[in-house]
Steps between C-alpha positions, in 0.01 A plus 500: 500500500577788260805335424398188425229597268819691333654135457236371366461800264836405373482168452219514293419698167780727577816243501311372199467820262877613639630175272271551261661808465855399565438194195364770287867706572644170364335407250334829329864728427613471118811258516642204303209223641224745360685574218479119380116520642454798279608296182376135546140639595474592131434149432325414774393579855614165607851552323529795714335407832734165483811728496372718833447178673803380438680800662223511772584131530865649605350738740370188655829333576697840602226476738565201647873502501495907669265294729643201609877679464500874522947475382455239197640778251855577626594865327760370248237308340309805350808587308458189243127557535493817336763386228276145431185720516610766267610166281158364544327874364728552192400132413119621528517871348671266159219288509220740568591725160551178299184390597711159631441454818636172713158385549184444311284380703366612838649204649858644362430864634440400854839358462611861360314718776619256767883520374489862462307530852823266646735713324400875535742679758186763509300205633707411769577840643137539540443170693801550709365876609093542426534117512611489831304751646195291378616155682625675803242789563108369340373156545351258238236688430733739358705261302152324353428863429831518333466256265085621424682844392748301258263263389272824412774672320582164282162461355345850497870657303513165208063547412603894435784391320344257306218765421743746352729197375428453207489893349820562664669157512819698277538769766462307807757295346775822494350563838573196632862451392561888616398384867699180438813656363501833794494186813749309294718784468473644875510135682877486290600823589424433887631116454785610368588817752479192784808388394724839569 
């Protein structure tokens, strides 16, 4: 009896705040998809809330294919990840300090946040470790919990943004592109060491 009640236990509120939590280790950590956040939000909340769901958008389908086929990324494939994603965030640190980015419309930066969700190594390596654990270990209460914890993150970080946007837009700018440029740089270095 006691140990049913235990089951229960965990397949309520508990599975659900341990992916709230586990989206909130995702989503929450300074890195290139917040960086982007961080600058777009100066215009608007909805120009950086589009970007977030565009790379939560990508946490959807790694998702489904770590689901439905726990081998779909063979090893050798990270390799060129790391060298298109670095690619991807040198392209993005230029166009955050020139105030040029690919997309001016929301519409355009859920293309941007879904691309860079796609092509961040980072990304990956979390799906295919905390990821897994999530899909093999916690039900779907854990993986609607999940995607409350991202979808929290993804509003809640562009209105405080926004708030301090427009005082700081110059600085978040540098800030931005720092974030941008530092991934860039270590996503070459371990692209490249993959190759010797």
């Amino acid at each position: 009896m006691e140990c049913k009640s235990e089951r229960v236990f965990l397949s309520g509120s508990y599975v659900v705040l341990v992916g709230y939590v586990l989206g909130l280790s995702l989503a929450a950590p300074p890195g290139p998809v917040n960086a982007v956040i961080m600058n777009e939000s100066s215009k608007s909340i909805l120009h950086g809330t589009s970007v977030g769901v565009g790379a939560m958008t990508a946490d959807f389908i790694y998702l489904i294919v770590l689901y439905f086929g726990r081998a779909a990324i063979p090893p050798f494939a990270f390799k060129y990840l790391y060298i298109f994603g670095a690619a991807v965030m040198v392209y993005l640190a230029i166009s955050v300090i020139r105030s040029r980015m690919p997309s001016k419309t929301p519409k355009g930066n859920y293309i941007v946040g879904l691309t860079m969700g796609i092509t961040n190594p980072f990304q990956i390596i979390w799906w295919v470790t905390v990821g897994l654990f999530l899909i093999e270990k916690m039900t779907l209460l854990s993986v609607a919990g999940f995607f409350v914890g991202v979808l929290t993150w993804i509003t809640a970080f562009p209105y405080a943004m926004h708030k301090v946007g427009s005082r700081y837009s110059p600085l978040l700018r540098v800030f931005s592109f720092v974030i941008l440029a530092a991934f860039a740089v270590v996503m070459l270095y371990y692209g490249v060491r993959s190759f010797f």
